[in-house]
VEXROTOR-931893 format. One record per residue (C-alpha): residue number from 0; residue in one letter; x, y, z. Coordinates in nm, 2 decimals. Example, Ala and Ser with C-alpha at 12.3 -4.5 7.8 and 13.67 -1.06 7.14 Angstrom:
n 0	res A	u 1.23	v -0.45	w 0.78
n 1	res S	u 1.37	v -0.11	w 0.71
END
This chain:
n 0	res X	u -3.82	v -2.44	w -0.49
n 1	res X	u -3.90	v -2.11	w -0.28
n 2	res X	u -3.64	v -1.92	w -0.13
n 3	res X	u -3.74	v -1.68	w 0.15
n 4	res X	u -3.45	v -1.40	w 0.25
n 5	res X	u -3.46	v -1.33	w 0.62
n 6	res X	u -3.55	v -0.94	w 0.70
n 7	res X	u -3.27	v -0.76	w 0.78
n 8	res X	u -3.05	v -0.99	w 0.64
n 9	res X	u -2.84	v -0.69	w 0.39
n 10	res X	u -2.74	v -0.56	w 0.76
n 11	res X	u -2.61	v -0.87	w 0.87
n 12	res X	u -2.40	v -0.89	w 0.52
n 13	res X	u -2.32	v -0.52	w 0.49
n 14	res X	u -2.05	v -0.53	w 0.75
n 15	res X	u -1.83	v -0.80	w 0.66
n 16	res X	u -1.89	v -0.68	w 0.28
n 17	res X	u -1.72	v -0.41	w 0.33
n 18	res X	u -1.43	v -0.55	w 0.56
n 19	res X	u -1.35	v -0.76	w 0.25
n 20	res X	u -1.37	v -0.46	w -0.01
n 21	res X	u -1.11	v -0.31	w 0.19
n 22	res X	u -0.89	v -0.58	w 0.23
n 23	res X	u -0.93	v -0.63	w -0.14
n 24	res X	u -0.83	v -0.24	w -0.20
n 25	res X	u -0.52	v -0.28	w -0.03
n 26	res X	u -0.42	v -0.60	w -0.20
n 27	res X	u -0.50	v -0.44	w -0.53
n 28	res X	u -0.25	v -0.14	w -0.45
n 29	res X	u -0.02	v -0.32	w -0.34
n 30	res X	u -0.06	v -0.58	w -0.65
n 31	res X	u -0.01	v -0.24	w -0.82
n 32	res X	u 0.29	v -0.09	w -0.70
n 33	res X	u 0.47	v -0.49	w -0.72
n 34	res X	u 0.39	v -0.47	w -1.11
n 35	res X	u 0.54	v -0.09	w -1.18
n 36	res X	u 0.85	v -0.21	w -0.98
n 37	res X	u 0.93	v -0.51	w -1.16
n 38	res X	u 0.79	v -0.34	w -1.51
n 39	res X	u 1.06	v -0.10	w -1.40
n 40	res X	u 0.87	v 0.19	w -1.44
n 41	res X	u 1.01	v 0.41	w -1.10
n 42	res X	u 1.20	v 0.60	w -1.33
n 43	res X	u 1.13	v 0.90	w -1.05
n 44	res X	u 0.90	v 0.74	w -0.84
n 45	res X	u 0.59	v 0.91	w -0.92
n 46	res X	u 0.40	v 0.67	w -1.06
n 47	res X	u 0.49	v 0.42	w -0.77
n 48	res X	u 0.43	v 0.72	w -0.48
n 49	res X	u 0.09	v 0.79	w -0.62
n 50	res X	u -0.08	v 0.46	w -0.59
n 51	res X	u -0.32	v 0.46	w -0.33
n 52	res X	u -0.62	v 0.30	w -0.19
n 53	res X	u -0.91	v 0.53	w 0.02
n 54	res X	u -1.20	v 0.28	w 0.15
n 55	res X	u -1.28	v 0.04	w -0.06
n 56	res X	u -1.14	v 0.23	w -0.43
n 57	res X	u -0.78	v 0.25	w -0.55
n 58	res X	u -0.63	v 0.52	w -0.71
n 59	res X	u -0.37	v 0.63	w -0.95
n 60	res X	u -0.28	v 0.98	w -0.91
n 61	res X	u 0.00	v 1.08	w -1.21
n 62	res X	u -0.14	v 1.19	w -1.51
n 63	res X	u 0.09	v 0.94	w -1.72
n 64	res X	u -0.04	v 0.62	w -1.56
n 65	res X	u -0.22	v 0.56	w -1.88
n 66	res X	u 0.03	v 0.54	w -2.15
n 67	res X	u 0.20	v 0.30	w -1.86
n 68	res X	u -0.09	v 0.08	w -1.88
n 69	res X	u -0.20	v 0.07	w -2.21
n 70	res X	u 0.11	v 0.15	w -2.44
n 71	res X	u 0.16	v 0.48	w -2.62
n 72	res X	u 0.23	v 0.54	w -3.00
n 73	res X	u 0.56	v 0.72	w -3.09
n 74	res X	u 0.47	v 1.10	w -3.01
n 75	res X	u 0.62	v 1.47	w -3.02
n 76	res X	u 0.57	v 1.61	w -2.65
n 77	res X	u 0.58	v 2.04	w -2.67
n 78	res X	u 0.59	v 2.25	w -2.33
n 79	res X	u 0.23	v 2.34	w -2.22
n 80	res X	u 0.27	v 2.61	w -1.96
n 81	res X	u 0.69	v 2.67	w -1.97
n 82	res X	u 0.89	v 2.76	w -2.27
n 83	res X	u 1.10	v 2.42	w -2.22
n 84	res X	u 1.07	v 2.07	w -2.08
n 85	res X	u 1.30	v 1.93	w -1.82
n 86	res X	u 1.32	v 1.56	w -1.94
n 87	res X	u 1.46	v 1.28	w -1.72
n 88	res X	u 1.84	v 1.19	w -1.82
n 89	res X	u 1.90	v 1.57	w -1.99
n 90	res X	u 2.17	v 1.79	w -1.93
n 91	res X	u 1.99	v 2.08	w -2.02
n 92	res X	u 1.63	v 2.19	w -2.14
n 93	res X	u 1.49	v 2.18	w -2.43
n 94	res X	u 1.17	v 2.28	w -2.62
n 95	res X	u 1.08	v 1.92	w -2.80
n 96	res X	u 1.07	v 1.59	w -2.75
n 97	res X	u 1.04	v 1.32	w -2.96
n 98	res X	u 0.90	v 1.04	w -2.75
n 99	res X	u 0.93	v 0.67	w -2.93
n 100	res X	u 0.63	v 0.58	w -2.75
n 101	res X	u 0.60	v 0.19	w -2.51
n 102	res X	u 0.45	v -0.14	w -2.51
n 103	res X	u 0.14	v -0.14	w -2.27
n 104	res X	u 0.24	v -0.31	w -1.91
n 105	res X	u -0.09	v -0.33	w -1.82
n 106	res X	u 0.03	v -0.29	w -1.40
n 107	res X	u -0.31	v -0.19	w -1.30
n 108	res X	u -0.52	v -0.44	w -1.47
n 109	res X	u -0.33	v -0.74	w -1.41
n 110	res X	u -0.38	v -0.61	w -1.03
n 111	res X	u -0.66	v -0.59	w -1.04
n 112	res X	u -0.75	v -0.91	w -1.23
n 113	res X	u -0.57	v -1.13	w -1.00
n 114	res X	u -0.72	v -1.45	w -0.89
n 115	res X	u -0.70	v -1.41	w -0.50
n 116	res X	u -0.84	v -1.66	w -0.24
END
């Protein structure tokens, strides 16, 4: 069998390629931000606010996202830059935290491992 490929023919599939990358990037956030709501995971709304799609690429844009997604082992969190943590739920601050850690909800990759038509 010989199969010949028109010229040209990446323009003629370039354009619709990339209407359907974006339609797929907005599903995918969207996907995303259904799976930290019902994971309830908008504790304050940052993880949820910062999930966003540009083009045809979706982004996270917390720095916690990943112990959301993939679990995190019981931890001790210390104050980087201040000499005390505001925590969530606190009355006051304090200089230590003992975090018990979380099971993995995996809100990203069962996004973007949906079967979609």
């Amino acid at each position: 069998m010989l199969i010949v490929m028109v010229p040209g023919w990446q323009a003629k599939v370039r354009g619709p390629m990339l209407r359907l990358q974006r339609k797929m990037a907005v599903e995918v956030a969207d996907d995303a931000r259904r799976n930290v709501i019902s994971a309830g995971l908008i504790d304050t709304g940052d993880l949820l606010m910062s999930i966003r799609e540009e083009g045809t690429r979706v982004y996270v844009g917390t720095d916690h996202w990943a112990p959301h997604e993939y679990g995190a082992r019981p931890h001790t969190i210390r104050p980087v830059i201040k000499r005390a943590l505001w925590w969530v739920g606190l009355e006051h601050p304090v200089n230590i935290v003992h975090h018990p850690g979380n099971r993995a909800t995996a809100f990203m990759r069962r996004a973007l491992y949906k079967k979609r038509g």
